[in-house]
The first five atom37 places (N, CA, C, CB, O) and aatype in JSON, in Angstrom:
{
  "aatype": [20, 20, 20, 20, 20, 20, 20, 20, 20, 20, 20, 20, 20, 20, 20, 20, 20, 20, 20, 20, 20, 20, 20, 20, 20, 20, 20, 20, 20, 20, 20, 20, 20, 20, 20, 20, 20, 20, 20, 20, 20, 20, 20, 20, 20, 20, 20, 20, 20, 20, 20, 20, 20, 20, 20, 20, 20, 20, 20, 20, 20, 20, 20, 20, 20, 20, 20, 20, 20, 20, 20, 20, 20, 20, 20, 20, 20, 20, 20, 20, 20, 20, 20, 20, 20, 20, 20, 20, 20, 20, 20, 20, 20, 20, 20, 20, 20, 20, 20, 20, 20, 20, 20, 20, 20, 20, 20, 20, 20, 20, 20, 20, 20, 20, 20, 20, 20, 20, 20, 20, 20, 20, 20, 20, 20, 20, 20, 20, 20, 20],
  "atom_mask": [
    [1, 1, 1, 1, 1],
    [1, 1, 1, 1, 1],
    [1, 1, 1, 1, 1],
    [1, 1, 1, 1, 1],
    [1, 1, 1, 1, 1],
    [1, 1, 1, 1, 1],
    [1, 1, 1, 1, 1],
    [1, 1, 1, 1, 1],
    [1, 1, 1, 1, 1],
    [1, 1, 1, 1, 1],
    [1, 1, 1, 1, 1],
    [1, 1, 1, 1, 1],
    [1, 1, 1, 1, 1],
    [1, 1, 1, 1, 1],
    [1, 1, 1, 1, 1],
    [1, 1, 1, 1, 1],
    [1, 1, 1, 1, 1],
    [1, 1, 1, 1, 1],
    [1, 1, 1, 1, 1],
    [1, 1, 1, 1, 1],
    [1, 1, 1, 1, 1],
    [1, 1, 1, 1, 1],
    [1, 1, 1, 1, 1],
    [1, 1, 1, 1, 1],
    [1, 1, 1, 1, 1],
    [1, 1, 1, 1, 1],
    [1, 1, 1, 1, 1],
    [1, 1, 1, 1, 1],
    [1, 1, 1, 1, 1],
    [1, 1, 1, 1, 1],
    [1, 1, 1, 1, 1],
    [1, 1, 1, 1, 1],
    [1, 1, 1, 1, 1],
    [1, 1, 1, 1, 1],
    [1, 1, 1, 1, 1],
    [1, 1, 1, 1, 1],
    [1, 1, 1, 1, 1],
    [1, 1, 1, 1, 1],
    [1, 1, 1, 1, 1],
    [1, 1, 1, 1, 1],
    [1, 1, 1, 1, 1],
    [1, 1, 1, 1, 1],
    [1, 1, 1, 1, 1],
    [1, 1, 1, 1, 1],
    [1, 1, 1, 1, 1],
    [1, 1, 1, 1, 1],
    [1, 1, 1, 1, 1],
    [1, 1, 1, 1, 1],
    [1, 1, 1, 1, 1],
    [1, 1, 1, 1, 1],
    [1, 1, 1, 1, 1],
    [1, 1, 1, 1, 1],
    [1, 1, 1, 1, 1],
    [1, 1, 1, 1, 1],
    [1, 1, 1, 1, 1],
    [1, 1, 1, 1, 1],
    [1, 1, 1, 1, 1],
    [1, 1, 1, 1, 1],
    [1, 1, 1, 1, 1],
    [1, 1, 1, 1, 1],
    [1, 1, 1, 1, 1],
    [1, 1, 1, 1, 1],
    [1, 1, 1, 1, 1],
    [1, 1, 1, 1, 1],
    [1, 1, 1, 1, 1],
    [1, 1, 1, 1, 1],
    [1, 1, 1, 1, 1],
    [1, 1, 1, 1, 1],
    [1, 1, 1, 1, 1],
    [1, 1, 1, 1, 1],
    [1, 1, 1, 1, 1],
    [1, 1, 1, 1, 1],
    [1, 1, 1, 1, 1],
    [1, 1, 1, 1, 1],
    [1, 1, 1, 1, 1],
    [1, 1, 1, 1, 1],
    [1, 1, 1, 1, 1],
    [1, 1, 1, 1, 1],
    [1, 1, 1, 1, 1],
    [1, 1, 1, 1, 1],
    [1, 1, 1, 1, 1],
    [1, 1, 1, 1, 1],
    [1, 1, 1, 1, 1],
    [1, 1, 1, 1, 1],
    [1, 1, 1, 1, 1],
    [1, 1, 1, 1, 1],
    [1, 1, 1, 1, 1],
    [1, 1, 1, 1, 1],
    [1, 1, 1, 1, 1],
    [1, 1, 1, 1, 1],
    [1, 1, 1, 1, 1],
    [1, 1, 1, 1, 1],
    [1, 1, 1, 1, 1],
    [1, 1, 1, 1, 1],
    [1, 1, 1, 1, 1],
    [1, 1, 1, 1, 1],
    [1, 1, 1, 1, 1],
    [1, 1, 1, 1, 1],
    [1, 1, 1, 1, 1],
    [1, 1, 1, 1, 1],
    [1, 1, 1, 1, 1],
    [1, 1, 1, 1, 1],
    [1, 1, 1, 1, 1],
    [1, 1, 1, 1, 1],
    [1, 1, 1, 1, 1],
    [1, 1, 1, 1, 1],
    [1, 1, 1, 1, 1],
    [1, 1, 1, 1, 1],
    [1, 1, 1, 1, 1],
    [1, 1, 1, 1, 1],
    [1, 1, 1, 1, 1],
    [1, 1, 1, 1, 1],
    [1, 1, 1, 1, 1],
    [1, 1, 1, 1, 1],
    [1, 1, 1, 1, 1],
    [1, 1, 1, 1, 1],
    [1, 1, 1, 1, 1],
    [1, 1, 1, 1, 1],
    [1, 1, 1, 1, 1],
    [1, 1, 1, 1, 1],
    [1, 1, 1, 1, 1],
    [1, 1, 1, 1, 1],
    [1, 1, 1, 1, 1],
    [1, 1, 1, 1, 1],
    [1, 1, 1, 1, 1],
    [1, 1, 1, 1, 1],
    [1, 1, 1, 1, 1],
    [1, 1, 1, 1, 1],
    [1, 1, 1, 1, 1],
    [1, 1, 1, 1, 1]
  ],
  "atom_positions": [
    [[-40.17, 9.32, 42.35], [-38.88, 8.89, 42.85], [-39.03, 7.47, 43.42], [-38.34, 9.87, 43.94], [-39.95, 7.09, 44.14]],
    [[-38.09, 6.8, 43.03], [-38.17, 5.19, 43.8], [-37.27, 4.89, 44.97], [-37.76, 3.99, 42.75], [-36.35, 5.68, 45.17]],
    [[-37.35, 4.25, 45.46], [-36.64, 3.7, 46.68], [-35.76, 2.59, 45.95], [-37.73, 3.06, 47.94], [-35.91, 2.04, 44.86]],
    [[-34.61, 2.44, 47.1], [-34.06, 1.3, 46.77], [-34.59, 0.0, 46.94], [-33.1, 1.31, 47.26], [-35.08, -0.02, 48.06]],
    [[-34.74, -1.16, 46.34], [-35.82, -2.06, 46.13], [-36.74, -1.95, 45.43], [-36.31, -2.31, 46.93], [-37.25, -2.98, 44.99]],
    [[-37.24, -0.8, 45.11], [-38.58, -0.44, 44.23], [-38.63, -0.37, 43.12], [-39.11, 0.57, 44.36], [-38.09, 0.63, 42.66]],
    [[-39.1, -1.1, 42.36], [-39.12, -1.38, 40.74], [-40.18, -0.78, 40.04], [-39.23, -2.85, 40.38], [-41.35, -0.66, 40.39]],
    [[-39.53, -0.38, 38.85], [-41.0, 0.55, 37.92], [-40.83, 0.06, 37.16], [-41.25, 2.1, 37.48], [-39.93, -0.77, 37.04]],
    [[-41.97, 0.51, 35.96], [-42.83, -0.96, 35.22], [-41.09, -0.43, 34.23], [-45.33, -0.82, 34.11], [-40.39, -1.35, 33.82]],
    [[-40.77, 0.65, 34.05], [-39.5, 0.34, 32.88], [-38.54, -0.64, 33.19], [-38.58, 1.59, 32.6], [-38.2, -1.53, 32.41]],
    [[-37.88, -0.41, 34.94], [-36.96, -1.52, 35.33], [-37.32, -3.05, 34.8], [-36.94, -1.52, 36.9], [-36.57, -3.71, 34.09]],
    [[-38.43, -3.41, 35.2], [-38.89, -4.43, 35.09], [-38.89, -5.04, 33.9], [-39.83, -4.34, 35.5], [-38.47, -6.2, 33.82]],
    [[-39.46, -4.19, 32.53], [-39.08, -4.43, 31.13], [-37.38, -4.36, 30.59], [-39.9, -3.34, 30.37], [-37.07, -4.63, 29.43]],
    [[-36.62, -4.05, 31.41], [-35.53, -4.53, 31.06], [-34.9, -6.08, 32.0], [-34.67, -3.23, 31.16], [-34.12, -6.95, 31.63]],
    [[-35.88, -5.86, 33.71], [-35.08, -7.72, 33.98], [-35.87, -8.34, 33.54], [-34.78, -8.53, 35.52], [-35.14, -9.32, 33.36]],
    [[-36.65, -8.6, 33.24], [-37.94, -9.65, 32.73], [-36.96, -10.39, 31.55], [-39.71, -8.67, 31.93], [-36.51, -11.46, 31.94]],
    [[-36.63, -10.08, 30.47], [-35.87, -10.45, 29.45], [-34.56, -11.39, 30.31], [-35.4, -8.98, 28.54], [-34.46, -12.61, 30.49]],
    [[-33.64, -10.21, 30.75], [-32.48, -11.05, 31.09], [-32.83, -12.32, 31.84], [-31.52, -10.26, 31.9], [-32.33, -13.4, 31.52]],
    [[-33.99, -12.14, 33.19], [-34.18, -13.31, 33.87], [-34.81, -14.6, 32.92], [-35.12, -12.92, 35.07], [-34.73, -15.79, 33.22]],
    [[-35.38, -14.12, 31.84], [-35.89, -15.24, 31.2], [-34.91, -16.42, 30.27], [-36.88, -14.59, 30.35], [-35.01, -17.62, 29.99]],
    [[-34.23, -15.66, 30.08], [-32.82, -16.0, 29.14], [-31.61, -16.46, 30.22], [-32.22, -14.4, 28.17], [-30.54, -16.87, 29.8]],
    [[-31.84, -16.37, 31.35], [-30.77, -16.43, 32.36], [-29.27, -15.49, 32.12], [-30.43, -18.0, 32.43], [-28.11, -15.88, 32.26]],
    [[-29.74, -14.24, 31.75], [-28.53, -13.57, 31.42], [-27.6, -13.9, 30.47], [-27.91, -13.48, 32.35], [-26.39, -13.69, 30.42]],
    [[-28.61, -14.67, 29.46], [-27.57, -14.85, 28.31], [-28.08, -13.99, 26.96], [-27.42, -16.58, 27.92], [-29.23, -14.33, 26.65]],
    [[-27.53, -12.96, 26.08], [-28.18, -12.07, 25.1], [-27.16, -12.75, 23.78], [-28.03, -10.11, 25.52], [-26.55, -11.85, 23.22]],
    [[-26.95, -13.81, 23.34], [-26.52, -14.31, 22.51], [-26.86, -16.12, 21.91], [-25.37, -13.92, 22.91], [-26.24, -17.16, 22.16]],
    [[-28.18, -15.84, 20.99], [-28.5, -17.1, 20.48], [-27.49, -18.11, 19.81], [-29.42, -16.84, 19.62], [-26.63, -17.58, 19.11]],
    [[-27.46, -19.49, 19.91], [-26.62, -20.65, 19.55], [-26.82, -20.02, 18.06], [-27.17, -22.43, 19.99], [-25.75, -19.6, 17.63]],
    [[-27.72, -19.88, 17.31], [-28.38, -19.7, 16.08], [-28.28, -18.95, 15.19], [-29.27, -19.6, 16.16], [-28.37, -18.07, 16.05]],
    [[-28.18, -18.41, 14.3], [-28.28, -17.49, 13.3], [-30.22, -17.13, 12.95], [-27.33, -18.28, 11.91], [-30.92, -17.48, 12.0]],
    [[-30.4, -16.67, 13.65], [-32.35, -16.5, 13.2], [-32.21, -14.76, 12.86], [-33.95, -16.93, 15.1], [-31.82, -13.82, 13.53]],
    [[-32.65, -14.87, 11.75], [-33.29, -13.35, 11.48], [-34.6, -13.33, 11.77], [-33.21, -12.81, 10.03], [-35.16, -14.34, 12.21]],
    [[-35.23, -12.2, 11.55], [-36.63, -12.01, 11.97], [-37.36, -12.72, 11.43], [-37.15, -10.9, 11.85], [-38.13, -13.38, 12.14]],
    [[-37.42, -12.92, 9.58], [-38.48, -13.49, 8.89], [-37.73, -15.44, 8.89], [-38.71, -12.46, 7.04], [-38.08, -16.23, 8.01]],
    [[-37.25, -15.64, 9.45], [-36.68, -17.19, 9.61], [-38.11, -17.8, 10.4], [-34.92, -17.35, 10.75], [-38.64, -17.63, 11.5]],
    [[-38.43, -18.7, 9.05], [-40.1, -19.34, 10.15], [-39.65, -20.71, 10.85], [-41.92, -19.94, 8.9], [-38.66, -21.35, 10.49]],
    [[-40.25, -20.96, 11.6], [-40.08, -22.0, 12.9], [-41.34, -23.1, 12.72], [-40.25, -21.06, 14.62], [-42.38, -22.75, 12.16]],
    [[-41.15, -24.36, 13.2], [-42.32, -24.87, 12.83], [-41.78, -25.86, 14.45], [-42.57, -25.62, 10.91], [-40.72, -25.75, 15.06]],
    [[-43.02, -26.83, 14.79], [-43.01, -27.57, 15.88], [-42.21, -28.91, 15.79], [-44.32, -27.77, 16.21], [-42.54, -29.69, 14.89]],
    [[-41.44, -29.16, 16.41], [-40.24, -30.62, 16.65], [-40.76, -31.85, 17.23], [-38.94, -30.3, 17.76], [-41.61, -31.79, 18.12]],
    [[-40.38, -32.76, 16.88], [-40.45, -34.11, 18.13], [-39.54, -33.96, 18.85], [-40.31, -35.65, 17.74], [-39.4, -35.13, 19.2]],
    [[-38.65, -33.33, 19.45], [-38.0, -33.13, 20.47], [-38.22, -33.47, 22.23], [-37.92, -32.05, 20.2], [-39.28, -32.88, 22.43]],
    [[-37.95, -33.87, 23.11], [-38.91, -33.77, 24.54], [-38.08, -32.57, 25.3], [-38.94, -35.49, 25.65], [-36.91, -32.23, 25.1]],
    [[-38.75, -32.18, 25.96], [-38.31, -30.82, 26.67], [-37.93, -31.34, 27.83], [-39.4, -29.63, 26.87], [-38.61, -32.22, 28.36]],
    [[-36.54, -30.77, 28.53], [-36.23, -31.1, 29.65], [-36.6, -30.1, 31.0], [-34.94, -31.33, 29.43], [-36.6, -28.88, 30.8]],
    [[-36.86, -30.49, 32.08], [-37.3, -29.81, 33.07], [-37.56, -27.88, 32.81], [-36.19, -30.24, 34.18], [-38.42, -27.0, 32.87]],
    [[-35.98, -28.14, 32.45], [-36.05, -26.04, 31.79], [-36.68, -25.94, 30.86], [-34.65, -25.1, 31.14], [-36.29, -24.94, 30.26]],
    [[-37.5, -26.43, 30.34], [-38.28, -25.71, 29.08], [-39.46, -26.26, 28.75], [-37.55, -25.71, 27.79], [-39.9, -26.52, 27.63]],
    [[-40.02, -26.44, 30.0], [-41.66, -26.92, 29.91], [-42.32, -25.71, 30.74], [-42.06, -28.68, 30.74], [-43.41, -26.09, 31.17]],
    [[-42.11, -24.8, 31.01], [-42.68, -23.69, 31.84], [-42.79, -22.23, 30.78], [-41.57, -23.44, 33.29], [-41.97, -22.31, 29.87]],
    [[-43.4, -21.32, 30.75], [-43.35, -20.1, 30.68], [-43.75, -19.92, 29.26], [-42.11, -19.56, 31.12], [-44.78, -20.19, 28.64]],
    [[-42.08, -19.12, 28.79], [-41.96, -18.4, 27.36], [-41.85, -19.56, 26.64], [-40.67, -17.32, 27.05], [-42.53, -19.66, 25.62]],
    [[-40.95, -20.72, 27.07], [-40.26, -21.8, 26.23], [-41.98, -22.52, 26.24], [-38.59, -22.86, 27.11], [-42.38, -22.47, 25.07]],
    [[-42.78, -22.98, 26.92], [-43.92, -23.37, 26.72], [-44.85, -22.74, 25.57], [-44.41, -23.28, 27.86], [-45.27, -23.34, 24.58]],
    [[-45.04, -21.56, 25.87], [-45.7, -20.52, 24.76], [-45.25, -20.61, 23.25], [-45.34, -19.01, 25.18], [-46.21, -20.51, 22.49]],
    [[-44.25, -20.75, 22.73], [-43.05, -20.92, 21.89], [-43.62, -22.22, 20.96], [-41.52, -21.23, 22.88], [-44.11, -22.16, 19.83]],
    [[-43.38, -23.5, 21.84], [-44.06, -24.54, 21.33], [-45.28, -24.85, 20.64], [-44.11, -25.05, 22.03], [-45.41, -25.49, 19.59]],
    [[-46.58, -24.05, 21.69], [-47.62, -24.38, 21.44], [-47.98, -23.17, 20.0], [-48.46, -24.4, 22.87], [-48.81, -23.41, 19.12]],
    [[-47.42, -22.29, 20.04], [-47.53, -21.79, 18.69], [-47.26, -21.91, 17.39], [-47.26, -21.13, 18.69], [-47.76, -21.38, 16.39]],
    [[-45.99, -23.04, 17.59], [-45.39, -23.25, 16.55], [-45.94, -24.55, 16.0], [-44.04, -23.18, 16.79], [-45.66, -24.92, 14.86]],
    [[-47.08, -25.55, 17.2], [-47.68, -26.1, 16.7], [-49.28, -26.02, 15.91], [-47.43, -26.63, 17.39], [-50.08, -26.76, 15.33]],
    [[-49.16, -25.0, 16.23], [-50.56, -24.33, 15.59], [-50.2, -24.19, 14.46], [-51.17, -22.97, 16.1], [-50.55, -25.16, 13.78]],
    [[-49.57, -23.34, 13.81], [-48.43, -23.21, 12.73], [-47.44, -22.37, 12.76], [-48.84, -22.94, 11.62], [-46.89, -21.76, 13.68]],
    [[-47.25, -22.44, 11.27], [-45.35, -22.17, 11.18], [-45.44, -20.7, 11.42], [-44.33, -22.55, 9.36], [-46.17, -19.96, 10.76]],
    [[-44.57, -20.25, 12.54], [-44.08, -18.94, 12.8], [-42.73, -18.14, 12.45], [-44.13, -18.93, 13.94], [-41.67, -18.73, 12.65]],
    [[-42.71, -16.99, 12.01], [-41.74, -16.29, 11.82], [-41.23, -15.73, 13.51], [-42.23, -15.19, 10.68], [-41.9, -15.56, 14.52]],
    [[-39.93, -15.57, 13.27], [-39.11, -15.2, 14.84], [-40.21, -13.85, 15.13], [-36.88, -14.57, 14.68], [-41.22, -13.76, 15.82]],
    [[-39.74, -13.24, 14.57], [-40.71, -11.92, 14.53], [-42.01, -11.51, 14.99], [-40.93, -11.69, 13.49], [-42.42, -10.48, 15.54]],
    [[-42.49, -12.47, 14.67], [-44.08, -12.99, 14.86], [-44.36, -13.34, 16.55], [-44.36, -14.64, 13.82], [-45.26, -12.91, 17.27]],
    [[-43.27, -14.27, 16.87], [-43.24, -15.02, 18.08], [-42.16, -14.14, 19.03], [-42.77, -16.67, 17.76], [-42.27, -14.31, 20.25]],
    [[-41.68, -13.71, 18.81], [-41.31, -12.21, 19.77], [-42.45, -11.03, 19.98], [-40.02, -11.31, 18.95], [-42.54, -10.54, 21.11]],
    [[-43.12, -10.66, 19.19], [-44.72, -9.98, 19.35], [-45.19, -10.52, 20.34], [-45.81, -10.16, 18.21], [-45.18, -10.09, 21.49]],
    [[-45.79, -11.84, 19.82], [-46.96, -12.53, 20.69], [-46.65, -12.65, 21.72], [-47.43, -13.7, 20.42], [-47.61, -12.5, 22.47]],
    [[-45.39, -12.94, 22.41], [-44.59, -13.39, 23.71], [-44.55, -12.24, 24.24], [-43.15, -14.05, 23.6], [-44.65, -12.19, 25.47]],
    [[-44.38, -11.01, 23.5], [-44.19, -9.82, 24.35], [-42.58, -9.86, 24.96], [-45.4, -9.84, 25.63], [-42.39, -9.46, 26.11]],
    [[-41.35, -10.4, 24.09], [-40.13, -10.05, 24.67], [-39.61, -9.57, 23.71], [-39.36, -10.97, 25.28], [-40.21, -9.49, 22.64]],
    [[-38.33, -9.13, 23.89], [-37.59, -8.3, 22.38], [-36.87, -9.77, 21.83], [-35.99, -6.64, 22.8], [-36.72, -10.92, 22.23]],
    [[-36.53, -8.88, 20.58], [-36.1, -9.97, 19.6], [-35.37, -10.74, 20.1], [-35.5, -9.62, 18.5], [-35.61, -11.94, 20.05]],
    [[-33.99, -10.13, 20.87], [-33.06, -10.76, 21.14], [-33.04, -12.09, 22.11], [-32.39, -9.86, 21.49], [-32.41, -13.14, 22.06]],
    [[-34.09, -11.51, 23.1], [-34.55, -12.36, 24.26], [-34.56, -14.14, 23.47], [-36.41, -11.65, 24.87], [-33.87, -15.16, 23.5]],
    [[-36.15, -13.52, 22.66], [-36.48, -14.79, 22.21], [-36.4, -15.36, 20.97], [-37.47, -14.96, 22.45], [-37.31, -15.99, 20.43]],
    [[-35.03, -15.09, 20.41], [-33.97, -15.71, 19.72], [-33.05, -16.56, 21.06], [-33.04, -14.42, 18.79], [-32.6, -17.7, 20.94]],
    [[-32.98, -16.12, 21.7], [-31.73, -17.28, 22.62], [-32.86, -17.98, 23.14], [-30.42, -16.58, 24.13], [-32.35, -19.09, 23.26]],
    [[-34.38, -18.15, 23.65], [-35.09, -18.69, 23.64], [-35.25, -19.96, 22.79], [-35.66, -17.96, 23.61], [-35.21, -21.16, 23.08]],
    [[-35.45, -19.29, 21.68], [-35.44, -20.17, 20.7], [-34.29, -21.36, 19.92], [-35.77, -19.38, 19.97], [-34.32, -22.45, 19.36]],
    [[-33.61, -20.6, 20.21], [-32.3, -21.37, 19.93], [-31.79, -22.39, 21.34], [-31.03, -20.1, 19.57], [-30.8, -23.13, 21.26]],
    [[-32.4, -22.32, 22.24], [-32.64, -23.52, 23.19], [-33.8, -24.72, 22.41], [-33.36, -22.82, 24.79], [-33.74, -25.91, 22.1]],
    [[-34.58, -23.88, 22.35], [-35.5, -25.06, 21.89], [-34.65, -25.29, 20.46], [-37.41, -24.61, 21.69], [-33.74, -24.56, 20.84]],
    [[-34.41, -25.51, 19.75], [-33.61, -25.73, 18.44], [-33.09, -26.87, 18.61], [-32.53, -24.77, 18.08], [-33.08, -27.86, 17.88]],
    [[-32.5, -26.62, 20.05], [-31.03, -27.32, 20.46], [-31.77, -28.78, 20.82], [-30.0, -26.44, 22.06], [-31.46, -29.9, 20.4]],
    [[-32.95, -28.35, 21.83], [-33.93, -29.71, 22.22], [-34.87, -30.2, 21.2], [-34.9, -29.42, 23.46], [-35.76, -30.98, 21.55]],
    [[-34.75, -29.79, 19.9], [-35.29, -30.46, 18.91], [-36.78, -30.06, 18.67], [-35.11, -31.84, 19.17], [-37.37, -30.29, 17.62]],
    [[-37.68, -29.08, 20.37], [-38.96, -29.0, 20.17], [-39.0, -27.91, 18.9], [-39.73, -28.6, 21.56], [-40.09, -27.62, 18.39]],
    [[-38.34, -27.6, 18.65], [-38.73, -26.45, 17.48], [-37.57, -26.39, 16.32], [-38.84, -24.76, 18.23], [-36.39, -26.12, 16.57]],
    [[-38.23, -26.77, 14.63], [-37.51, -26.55, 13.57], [-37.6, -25.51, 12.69], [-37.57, -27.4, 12.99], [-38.62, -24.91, 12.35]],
    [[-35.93, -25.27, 12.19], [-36.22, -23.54, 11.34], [-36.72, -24.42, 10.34], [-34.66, -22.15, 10.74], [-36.1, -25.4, 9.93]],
    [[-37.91, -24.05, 9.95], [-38.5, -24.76, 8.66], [-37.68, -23.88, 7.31], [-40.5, -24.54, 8.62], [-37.78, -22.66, 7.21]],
    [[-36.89, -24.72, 6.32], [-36.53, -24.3, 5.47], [-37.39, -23.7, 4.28], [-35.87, -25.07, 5.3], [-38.29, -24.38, 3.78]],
    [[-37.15, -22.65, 3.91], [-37.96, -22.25, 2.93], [-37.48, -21.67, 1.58], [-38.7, -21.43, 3.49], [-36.45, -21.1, 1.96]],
    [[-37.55, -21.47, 0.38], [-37.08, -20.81, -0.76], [-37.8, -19.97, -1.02], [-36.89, -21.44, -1.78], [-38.41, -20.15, -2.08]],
    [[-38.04, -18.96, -0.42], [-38.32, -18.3, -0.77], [-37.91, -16.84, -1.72], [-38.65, -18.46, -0.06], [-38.69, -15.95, -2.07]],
    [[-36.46, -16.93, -1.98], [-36.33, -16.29, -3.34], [-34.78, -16.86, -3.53], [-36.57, -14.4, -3.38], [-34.3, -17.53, -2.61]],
    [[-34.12, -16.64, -4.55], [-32.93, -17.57, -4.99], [-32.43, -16.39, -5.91], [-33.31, -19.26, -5.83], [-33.25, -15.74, -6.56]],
    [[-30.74, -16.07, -5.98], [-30.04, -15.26, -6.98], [-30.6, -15.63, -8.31], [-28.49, -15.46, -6.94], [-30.68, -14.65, -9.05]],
    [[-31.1, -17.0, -8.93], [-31.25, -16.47, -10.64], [-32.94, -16.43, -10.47], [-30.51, -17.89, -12.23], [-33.31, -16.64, -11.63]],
    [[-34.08, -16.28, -9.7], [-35.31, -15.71, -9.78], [-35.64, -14.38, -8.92], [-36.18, -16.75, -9.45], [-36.77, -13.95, -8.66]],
    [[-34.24, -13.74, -8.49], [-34.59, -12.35, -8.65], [-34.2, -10.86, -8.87], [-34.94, -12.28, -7.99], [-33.38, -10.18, -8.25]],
    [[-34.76, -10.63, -9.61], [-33.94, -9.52, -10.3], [-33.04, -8.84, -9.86], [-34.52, -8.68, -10.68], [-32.37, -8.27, -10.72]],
    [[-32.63, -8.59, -8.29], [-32.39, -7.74, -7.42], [-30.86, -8.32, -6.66], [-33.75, -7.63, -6.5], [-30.21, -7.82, -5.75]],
    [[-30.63, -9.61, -7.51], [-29.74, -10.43, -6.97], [-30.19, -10.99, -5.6], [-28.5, -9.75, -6.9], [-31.36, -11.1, -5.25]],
    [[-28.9, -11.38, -4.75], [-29.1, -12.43, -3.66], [-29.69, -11.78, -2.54], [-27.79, -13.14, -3.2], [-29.08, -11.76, -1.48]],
    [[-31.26, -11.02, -2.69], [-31.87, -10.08, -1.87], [-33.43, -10.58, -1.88], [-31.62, -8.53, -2.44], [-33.76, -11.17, -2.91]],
    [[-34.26, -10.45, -1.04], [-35.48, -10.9, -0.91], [-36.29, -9.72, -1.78], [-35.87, -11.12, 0.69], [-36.04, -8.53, -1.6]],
    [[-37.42, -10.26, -2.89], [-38.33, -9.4, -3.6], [-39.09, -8.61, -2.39], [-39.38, -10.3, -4.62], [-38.97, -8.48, -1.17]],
    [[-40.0, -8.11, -3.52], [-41.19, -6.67, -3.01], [-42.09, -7.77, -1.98], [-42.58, -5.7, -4.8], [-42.31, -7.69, -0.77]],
    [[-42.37, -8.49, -2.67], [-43.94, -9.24, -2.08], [-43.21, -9.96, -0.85], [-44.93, -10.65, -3.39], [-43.96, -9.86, 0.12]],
    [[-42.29, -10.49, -0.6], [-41.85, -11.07, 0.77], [-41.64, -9.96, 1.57], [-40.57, -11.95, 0.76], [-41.84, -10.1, 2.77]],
    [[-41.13, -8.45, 0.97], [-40.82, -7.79, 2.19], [-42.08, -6.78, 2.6], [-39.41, -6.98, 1.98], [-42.14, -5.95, 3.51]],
    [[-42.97, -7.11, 1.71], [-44.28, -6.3, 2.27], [-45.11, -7.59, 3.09], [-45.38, -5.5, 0.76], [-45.71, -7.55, 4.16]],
    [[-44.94, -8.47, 2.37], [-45.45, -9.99, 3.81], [-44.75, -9.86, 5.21], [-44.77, -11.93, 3.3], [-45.42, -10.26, 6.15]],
    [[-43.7, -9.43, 5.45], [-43.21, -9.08, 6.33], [-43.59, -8.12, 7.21], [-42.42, -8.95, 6.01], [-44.08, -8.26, 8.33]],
    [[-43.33, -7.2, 6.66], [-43.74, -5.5, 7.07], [-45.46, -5.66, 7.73], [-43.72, -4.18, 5.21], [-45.81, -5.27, 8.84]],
    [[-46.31, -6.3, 6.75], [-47.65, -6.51, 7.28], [-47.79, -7.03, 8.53], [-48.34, -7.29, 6.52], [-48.28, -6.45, 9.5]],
    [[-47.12, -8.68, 8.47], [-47.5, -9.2, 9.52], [-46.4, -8.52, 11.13], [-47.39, -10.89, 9.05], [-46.65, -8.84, 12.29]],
    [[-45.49, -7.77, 10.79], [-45.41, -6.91, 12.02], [-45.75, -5.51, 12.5], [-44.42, -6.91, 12.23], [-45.5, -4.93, 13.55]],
    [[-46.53, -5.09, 11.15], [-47.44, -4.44, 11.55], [-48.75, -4.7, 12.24], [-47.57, -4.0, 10.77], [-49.25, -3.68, 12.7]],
    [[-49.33, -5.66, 12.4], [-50.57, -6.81, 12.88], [-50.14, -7.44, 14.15], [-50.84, -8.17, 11.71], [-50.93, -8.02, 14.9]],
    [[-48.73, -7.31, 14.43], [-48.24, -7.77, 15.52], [-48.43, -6.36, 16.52], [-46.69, -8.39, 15.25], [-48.7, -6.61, 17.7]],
    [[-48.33, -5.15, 16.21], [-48.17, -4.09, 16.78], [-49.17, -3.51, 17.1], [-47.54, -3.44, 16.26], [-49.19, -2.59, 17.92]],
    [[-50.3, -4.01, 16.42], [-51.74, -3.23, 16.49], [-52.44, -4.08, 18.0], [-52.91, -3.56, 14.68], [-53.55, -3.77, 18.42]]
  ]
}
């Protein structure tokens, strides 16, 4: 039983998110999970040289990350760090790196991602989970 004031590790996994996001659960952005991110010349303003938004950067300069990927590693839910991210977007430190990775006349399946992208997927958040 808790007291009033007393936080358990579940409470906590639900403010941790909102406080990080400042209570906002809606990204500027359109990012799906497999949307990869790569590092910006952007400069970061006072809000986004600390923490998650720090972490974010330095990964994406290592290399190109999928949202997916960088919600794992950060340890917040998707949603969190999509509006995360879509700050940095906004400050230029981080670009959705465009990719083609499949197109309506190379795949059979029409305007839908093949086998081999969605098992590249599936892997690397399975590897995120382990």
């Amino acid at each position: 039983m808790t007291r009033p004031g007393q936080h358990t590790a579940s409470t906590s996994a639900f403010v941790r998110p909102y406080l990080v996001t400042r209570g906002r659960t809606r990204p500027r952005h359109l990012l799906s999970p497999d949307t990869v991110l790569e590092s910006g010349n952007g400069r970061a303003g006072p809000a986004l040289v600390e923490g998650e938004y720090q972490q974010l950067v330095q990964l994406c300069r290592l290399r190109h990350r999928s949202v997916a990927e960088l919600a794992g590693t950060i340890h917040l839910p998707l949603t969190a760090t999509r509006v995360l991210i879509s700050d940095l977007v906004d400050a230029r430190l981080l670009k959705l790196r465009v990719t083609n990775a499949y197109t309506p006349t190379d795949s059979p399946a029409g305007n839908r991602p093949d086998r081999p992208l969605l098992e590249a997927l599936r892997a690397g958040l399975v590897q995120l989970s382990d």
